[in-house]
Wavefront OBJ file of the C-alpha trace (Angstrom):
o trace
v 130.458 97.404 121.608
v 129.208 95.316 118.738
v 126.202 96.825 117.131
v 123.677 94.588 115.564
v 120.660 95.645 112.903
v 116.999 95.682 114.701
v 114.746 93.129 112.455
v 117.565 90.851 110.984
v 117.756 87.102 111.776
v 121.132 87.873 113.859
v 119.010 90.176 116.902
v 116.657 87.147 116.858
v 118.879 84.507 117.593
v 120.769 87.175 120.155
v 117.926 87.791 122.235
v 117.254 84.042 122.507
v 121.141 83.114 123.616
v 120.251 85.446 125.693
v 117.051 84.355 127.810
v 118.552 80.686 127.281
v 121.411 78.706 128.358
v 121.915 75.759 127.271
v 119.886 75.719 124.311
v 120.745 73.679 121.218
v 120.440 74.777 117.564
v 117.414 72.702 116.879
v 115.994 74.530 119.735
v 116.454 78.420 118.426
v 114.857 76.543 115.021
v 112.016 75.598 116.536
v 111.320 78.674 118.431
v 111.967 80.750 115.731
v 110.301 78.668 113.088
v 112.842 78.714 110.692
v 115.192 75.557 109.159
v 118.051 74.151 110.929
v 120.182 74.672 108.149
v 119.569 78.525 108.011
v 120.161 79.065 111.808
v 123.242 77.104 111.696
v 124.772 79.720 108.989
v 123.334 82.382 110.816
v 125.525 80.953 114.026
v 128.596 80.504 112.225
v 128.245 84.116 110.981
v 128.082 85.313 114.702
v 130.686 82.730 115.247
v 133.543 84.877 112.911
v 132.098 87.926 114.706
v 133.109 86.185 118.192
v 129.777 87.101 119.284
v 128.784 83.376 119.689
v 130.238 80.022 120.345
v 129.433 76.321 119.376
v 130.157 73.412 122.094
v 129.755 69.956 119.859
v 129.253 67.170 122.085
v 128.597 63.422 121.078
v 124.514 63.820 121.147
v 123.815 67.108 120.772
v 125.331 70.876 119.519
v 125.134 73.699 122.103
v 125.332 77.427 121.167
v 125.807 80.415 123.994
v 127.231 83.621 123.716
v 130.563 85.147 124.163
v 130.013 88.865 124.325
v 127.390 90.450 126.249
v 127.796 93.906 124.428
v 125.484 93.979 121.850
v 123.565 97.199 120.711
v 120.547 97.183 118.954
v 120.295 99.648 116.317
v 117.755 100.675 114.404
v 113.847 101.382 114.216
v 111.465 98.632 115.130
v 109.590 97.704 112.769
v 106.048 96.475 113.327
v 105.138 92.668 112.795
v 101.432 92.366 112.798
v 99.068 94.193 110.589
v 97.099 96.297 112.461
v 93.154 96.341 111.433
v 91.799 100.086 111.370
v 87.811 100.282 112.351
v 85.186 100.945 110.214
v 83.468 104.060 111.172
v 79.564 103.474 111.650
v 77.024 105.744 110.149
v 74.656 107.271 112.485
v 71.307 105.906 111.802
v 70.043 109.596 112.509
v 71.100 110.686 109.337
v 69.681 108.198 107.397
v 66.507 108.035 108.136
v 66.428 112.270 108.062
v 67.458 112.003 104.553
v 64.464 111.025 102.290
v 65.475 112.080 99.131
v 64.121 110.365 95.858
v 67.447 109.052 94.051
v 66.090 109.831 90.496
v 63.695 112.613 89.963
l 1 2 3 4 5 6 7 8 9 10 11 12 13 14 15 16 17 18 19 20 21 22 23 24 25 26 27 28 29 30 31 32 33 34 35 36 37 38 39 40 41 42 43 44 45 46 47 48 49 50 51 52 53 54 55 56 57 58 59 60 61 62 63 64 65 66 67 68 69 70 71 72 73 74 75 76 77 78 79 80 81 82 83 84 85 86 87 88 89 90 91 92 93 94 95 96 97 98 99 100 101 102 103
């Protein structure tokens, strides 16, 4: 079993060779929105794992897995921000508190 780090650029690429067949590396690029050149190394690197292959042809490249027995490990981190609410001040207690500010 080959185990893989959650959140690197390797699990990315994975999970798409894995939802798609035949998909070309301009393709994962686009999808992933990241340069050709940098998903290319990224493919070779699985490539000397034997976790993916490369299938030139005249026109295009194609890239598809070899081994289906990838882990995931690691925590998840999240992507987005998430935006905490502002709490609201009830209106009752402002207008119950009448106080002059300077005396």
């Amino acid at each position: 079993m080959i185990e893989i780090k959650v959140g690197t650029m390797e699990e990315r690429i994975i999970k798409i060779l894995q939802e798609k067949y035949p998909i070309t590396i301009k393709e994962i690029a686009e999808e992933i929105g990241v340069a050709r050149e940098k998903i290319k190394v990224e493919i070779i690197k699985l490539q000397k794992k034997g976790i993916a292959d490369i299938d030139i042809l005249p026109d295009k490249t194609f890239v598809h897995l070899i081994r289906f027995d990838i882990r995931f490990i690691g925590r998840r981190n999240q992507y987005k921000f998430i935006k905490k609410k502002k709490r609201k001040i009830k209106e009752s207690n402002k207008e119950n508190n009448d106080d002059i500010m300077y005396g």
